[in-house]
Every structure is written in C-alpha cells, then in structure tokens.
N, C-alpha and C positions, 0 to 999 in steps of 0.2 A: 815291812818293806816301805817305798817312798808314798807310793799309790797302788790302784788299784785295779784288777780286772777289766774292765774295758779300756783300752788306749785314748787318753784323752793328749795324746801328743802331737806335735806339728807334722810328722814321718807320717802318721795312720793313714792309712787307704783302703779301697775296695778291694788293690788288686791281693794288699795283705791277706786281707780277711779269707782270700780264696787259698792264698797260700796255704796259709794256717789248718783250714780243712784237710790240704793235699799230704801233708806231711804223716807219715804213718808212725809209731810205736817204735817199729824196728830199725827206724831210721833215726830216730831220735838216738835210740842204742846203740848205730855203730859211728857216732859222733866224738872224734878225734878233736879235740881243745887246744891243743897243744899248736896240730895240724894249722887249723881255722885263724890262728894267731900270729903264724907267719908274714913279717912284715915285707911287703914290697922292696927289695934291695936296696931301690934306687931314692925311698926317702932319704935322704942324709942331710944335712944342713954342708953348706958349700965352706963354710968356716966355721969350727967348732971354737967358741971363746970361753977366759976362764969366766968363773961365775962374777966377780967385780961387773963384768961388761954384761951379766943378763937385765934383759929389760924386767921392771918390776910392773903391777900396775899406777903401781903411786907415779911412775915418772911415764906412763905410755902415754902416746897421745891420738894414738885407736885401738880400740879392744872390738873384736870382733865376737860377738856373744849369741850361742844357739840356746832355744827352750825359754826364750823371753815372752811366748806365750804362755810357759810353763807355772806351775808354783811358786818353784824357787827361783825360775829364771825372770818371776816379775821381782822380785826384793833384790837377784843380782841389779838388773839392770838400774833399778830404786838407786841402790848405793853406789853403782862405780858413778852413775852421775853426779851423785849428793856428793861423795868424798874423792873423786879424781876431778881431772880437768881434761880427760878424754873425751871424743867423740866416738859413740857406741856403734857399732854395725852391725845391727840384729837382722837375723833369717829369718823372715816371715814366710808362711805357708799362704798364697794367696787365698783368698775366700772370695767363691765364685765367678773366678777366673781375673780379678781387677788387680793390674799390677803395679797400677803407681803409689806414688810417693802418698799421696792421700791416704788410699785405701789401706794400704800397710800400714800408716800410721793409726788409722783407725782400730785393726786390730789387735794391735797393740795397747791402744790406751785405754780398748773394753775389756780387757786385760787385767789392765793396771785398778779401772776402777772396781770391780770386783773384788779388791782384795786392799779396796781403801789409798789406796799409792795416789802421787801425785807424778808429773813432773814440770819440772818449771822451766828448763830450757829444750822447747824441743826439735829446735836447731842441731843439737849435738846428738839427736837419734836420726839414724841410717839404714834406714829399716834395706832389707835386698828381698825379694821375691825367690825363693827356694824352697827343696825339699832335702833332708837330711838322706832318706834312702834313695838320690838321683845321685850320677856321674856328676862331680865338682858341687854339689849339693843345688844338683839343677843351675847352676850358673852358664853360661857360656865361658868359652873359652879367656877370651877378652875380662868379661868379668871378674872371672876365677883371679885374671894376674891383676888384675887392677887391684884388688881387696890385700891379695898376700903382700902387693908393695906398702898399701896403707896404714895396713894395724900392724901392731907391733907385739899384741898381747893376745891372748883368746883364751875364752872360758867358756868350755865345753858343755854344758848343762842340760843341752836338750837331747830326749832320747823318745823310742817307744817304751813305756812301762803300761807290761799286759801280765796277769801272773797266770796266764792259762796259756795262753800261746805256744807254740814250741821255738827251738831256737831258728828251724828256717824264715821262718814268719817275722823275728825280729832283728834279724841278722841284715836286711837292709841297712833300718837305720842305724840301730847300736854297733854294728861291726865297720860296714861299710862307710856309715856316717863318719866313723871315727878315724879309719883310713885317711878320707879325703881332708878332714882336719889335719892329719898330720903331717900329707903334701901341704896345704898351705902354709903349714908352720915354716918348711923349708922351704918354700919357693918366696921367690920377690926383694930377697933381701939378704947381704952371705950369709948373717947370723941366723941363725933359727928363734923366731919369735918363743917367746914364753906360753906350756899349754898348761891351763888350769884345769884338770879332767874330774867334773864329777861321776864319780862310781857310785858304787851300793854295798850295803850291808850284803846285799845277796851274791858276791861272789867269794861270802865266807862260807863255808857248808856247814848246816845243820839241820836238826828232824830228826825224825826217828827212823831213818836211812841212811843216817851217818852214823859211823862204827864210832862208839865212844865219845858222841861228838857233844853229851852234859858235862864232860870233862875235861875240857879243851875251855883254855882260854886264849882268844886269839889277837897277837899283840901288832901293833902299828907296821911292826917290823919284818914280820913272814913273808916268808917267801911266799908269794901266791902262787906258783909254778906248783906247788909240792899239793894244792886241793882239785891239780886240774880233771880226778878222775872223781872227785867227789863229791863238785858242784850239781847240780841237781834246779829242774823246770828252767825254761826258755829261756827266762828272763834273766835269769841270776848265769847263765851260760855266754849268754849274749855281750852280757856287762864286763865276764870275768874276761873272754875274747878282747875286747875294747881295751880292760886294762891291763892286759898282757902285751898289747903293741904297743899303748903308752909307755910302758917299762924300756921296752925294745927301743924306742925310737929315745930314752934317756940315754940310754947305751951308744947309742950313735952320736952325742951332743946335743939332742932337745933338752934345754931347760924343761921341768912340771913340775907339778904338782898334784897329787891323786887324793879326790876327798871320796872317804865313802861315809855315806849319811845313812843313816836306820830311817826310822819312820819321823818326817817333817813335821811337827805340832805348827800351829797356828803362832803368830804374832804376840807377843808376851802382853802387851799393852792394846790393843786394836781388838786381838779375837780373830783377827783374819785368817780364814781356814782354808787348807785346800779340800773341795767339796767334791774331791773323791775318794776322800782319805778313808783305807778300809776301815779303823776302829770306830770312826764317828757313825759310819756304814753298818756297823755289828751293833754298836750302842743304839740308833735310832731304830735299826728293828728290835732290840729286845725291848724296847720303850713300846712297839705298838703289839709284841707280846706280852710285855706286861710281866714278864721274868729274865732271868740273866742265868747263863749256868752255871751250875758249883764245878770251876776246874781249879783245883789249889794251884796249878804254876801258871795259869792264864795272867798275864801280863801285858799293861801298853807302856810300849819301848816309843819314847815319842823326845823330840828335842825341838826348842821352838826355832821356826826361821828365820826371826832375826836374829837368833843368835849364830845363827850358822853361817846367814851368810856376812853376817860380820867377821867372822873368824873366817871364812874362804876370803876377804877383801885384807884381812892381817896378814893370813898367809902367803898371798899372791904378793904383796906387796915389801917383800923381805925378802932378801934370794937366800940367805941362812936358813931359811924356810923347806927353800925349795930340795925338790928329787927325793922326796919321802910322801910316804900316805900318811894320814891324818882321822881316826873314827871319829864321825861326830855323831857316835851315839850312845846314845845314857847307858850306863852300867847298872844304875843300879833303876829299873824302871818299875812304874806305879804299879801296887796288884788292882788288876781288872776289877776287884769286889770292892776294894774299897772307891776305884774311878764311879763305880756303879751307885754306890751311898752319894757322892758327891751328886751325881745327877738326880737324884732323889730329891735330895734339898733344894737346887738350881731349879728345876721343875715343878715341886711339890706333887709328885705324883710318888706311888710307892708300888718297886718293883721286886715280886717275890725271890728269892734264889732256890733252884729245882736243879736236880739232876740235868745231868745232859741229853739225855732220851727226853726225859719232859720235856725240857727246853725247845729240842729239835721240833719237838709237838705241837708246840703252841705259837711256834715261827710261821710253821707249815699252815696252823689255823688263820693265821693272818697274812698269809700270804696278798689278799685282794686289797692289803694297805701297804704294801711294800713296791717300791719303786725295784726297776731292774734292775739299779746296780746295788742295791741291798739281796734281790733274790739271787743277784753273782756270786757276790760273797757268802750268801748260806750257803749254796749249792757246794763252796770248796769246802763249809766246814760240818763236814761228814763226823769226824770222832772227834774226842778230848783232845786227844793229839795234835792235831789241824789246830786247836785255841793255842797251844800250851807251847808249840815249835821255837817259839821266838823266845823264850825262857832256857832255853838250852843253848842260843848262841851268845855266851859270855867271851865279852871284848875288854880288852885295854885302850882305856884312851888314855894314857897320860901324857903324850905330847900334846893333845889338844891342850886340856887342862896346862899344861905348862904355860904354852900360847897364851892363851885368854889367862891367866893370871900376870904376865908379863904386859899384855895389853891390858889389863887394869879392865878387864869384864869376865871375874867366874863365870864358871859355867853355869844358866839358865837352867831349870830344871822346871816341871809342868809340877805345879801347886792347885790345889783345890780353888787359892782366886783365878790363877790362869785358864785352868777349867771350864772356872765358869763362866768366861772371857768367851773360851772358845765354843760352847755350848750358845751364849748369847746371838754369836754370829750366827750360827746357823739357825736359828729361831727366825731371825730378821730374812735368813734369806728362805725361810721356806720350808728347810730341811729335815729339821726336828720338831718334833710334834711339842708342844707343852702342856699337854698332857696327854693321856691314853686313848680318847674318845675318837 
C-alpha cells in the first residue's frame, strides 16, 4: 500500500479517531459500495466539450492540488512548478489554528524540506487553509466559488491512508473529500475542469480472502464495479468509493484521469523517503531483531516517486491520455530476502533468516527499541500470510510502460544502488539503526 497505519494526512483528526472506535464489525459487513458511490445528480459540468477543448496541465494556468503536505503530493507540487507555468493552489490543514498566507506557507515548505525539494518561485504557491473531510473542503462559501473560477486543472492526491481504520472513519476525507472535488470540477466555469485522481493499488482485491485472487491478473482496464463485493479494510473500501464516483462523474463529461500507485519508494537519486512507508517500517525492526522471516512470496512492491510523478505530470498533460487508469506499480517486485542481504551490506550488520514464529519472537523481544509505528505494523503481521498478501496482487501495467517509453523515461525500478539511497536517508534522519546495538 501507499503508507501506513497511523494517518499522517492532512484530513486526520480526533474526532476521527473517535469514529473509528465507534464503528462495529457488523457494520463494517453490511456496507453497500456500490450504494456509498452514488454520485450527487446535480454534479454535471454545464457544457460537456469534446476532448480537443479539455484543459491539459501543460496549458493550465491554475491547478488546484490536495496532499501537498503528503509524500507524493510534495514531488506533485515540486513539478507542476518546475515543468508548468501554473500557479498552485494547495490545501493546507492549518497547524495550530494560524491561517494566513505565512503560516501555510510554512507548512508547506517543512514539507518540502523533508524530503530535500526546493522551490524557487513562491509566488505561484496559493496555499488555502482547509480540511479534506469539511463541507467545500472547509472553505466558505465565497471561497469555494472563487477557487472553481481560478484553476482549471486539479490533482487529487491527498487522502487519509490508515490500514486499520474502518471504512466510517475514513469515509470523510476519501469519499467525502472526493465529492466536494468533483463539485468544484463543475462549478465556476461551463467546462468541467480536468480531475487528476490519485487511487491505490488497494481498490484491487487481494489476500487470502479473495477467491482465486493468486490467479487473477488485474489489467488497467477492469471494470472496477465488478470487485465492489470484494474489496476488503477501510482503506482500500474508501479509495474504491472515491474511484467509482470519479468514473461516474467521466460519464457525465468530467475530463480524468485515475492513477493507482502500489507502494511509493523513495527518489531514485536523493533517497528521499516517505518515513512512514510500512517496508522501511518491517525492515528497521527486523534490523533491531536482528532476523527477517523466511516467507518465500514475501515481496517489496515498491516504484520510486519520481518516477511516478512524472508519468502522473505526462499523463495529465496529454488529453490522449485522459479517461483511463494507469498502474503505477512494479510487476515484477524485489524478493524481501534478497532486499534483506542488500541491507546487510548497506549496514554491515548481519541479519539471521528464521522461521516466522522465531521471527515474531525476537520482534516481541525488542519491542523496548521499536518505535510505535513499527509496533503498528508488527501488530498487523500476525501470520506469513499478512508478509506474503501483496505477492498475490499480480497487475498489468502496460499502458504505463507505454507512456514512459513514449516519454523517453522507462520505467524506474528499485536496484540494490537505489536501495541503498533509500536506506542512507533514513540513517540521516534517525530511522534506521546502523547497526544492531
């Protein structure tokens, strides 16, 4: 998946967190997808045009972009600056109540350096004080029409990514959130602006709860409608909802585009990581146990982001493009054993391979060196199965792979240098131990 277990999104709240508790078992079971997907009528674009006339980003001259506090929503906002000549209108989640143009800018650019970015004109960021799961994304009213007159483009990116949550809990921001994207699409202008919707690997089903589902290969092209009883946890329910009314609202005359990304690796060149990425998460506590488990289909499904979001800035910017999904993620991903040797050498420490009961053993023995969001992550991975789940969702991407050869950038693929790139960074920032002690 993108991330991980605790919500480090701009949507997260307290009052979530209470939801999440409230939500029972049996309510999560008599949860209707299909239902929850039903787009508001009255979105419609006022004039539907052929595709000649959709706005691309290469010619927009504002994009309105959510989750620029995010991962990947810091490398969007990186490149529509670097490679457009638009002005960005990011949603910031205010931090301790300060809602001007300062302070959002501020959050943003601790942001940005985190994760090594620059930017050099910051004139053309627009930051707006909101919240993904408020009415109009917390804007007033006023606001709301101001923004839908402005941009012309919008790239969806920010969501809650929680994998324990249930779907009520994240159905603010990912559902809701996405709703109110879709009025702005249509409103302020007759055409319907251009939506760039990032999804997830996770509103494909797989696990060992899906009938058949190591035999399934799942192609760019599926119908999503046909997984709606088979999607499975919050998160990947929440997602699949969002891109089902993105579909709907194609239907109607929205220009989109729908990426769904597996798991984000780090920056091919930098190392820059997202520092809540479950793998780095699983890898840095089997470093402070001091073994890794023997699971033969254990697999990191991982693509880096800059390539990703350069192929999301290819695609958006080509309407030949547009009104299809896109996987951007690896087919054919690294075995976990061998990621494991590579840390070996990057480290110079040396990590036994045990059974998976040991494993669990000696996790639990070091728990007093594991930070929270590593004891989250053990805590889901209960059996081999829980390692191995993501080795059973076999994709096609060959439209991507088309793209990026057509744009003169194969596809990026995570190599033992890259690795050790991303292993680096998080040394510098604290995260991983360099050695066992």
């Amino acid at each position: 998946q993108e991330v991980v277990t605790k919500g480090n999104s701009e949507s997260e709240s307290e009052d979530e967190d209470k939801r999440a508790l409230s939500v029972t078992a049996a309510g999560r079971a008599r949860l209707d997808l299909e239902e929850e997907a039903r787009l508001d009528p009255r979105i419609v674009p006022t004039e539907v045009v052929p595709p000649e006339e959709w706005t691309t980003l290469a010619m927009a001259s504002a994009v309105f972009l959510t989750g620029c506090t995010g991962f990947l929503g810091a490398f969007l906002l990186s490149d529509v600056l670097e490679k457009t000549k638009a002005t960005v209108l990011c949603i910031v989640r205010p931090r301790g109540g300060d809602t001007s143009e300062r302070a959002l800018k501020a959050v943003i650019k601790k942001n940005l350096d985190q994760y090594n970015l620059q930017v050099k004109d910051w004139a053309r960021v627009k930051p707006i004080a909101g919240d993904l799961s408020k009415l109009r994304m917390g804007m007033d009213e006023d606001e709301f029409e101001s923004v839908a007159k402005e941009c012309d483009c919008i790239i969806h990116s920010g969501a809650h990514v929680n994998l324990v949550y249930p779907y009520a809990a994240l159905k603010p921001a990912n559902v809701q959130g996405t709703t109110e994207i879709l009025k702005l699409a249509v409103m302020g202008r007759a055409k319907a602006k251009t939506v760039i919707h990032i999804s997830t690997n996770a509103v494909l089903p797989a696990g060992a709860d899906v009938p058949r589902a190591c035999e399934r290969v799942y192609s760019e092209d599926d119908e999503l409608a046909d997984y709606s009883r088979e999607v499975t946890g919050g998160y990947g329910q929440s997602k699949w909802v969002a891109e089902r009314m993105i579909w709907e609202a194609r239907n109607r005359g929205v220009p989109v585009v729908v990426i769904r990304p597996g798991n984000i690796a780090g920056h091919t060149l930098t190392g820059s990581s997202n520092m809540s990425d479950h793998i780095f998460l699983t890898i840095s506590a089997c470093i402070k146990a001091g073994c890794f488990p023997r699971v033969d289909e254990w697999v990191f499904e991982m693509t880096p982001v800059d390539f990703i979001s350069h192929i999301i800035l290819t695609l958006g910017s080509n309407p030949t493009y547009f009104n299809q999904a896109y996987h951007l993620i690896d087919p054919t991903p690294v075995s976990a054993a061998v990621a494991m040797r590579w840390v070996e050498g990057i480290l110079g420490v040396s990590l036994d391979e045990v059974e998976f009961e040991e494993w669990r053993r000696r996790v639990k023995g070091a728990f007093h060196a594991l930070t929270e969001a590593e004891i989250s992550i053990f805590a889901e991975l209960d059996t081999p199965e829980s390692l191995s789940s993501s080795s059973s969702l076999q994709v096609s991407s060959s439209k991507v792979d088309a793209v990026a050869a057509e744009a003169g950038r194969p596809r990026q693929r995570v190599n033992a240098r890259s690795f050790q790139q991303y292993i680096q960074f998080y040394r510098k920032k604290g995260l991983i131990l360099a050695n066992q002690e």
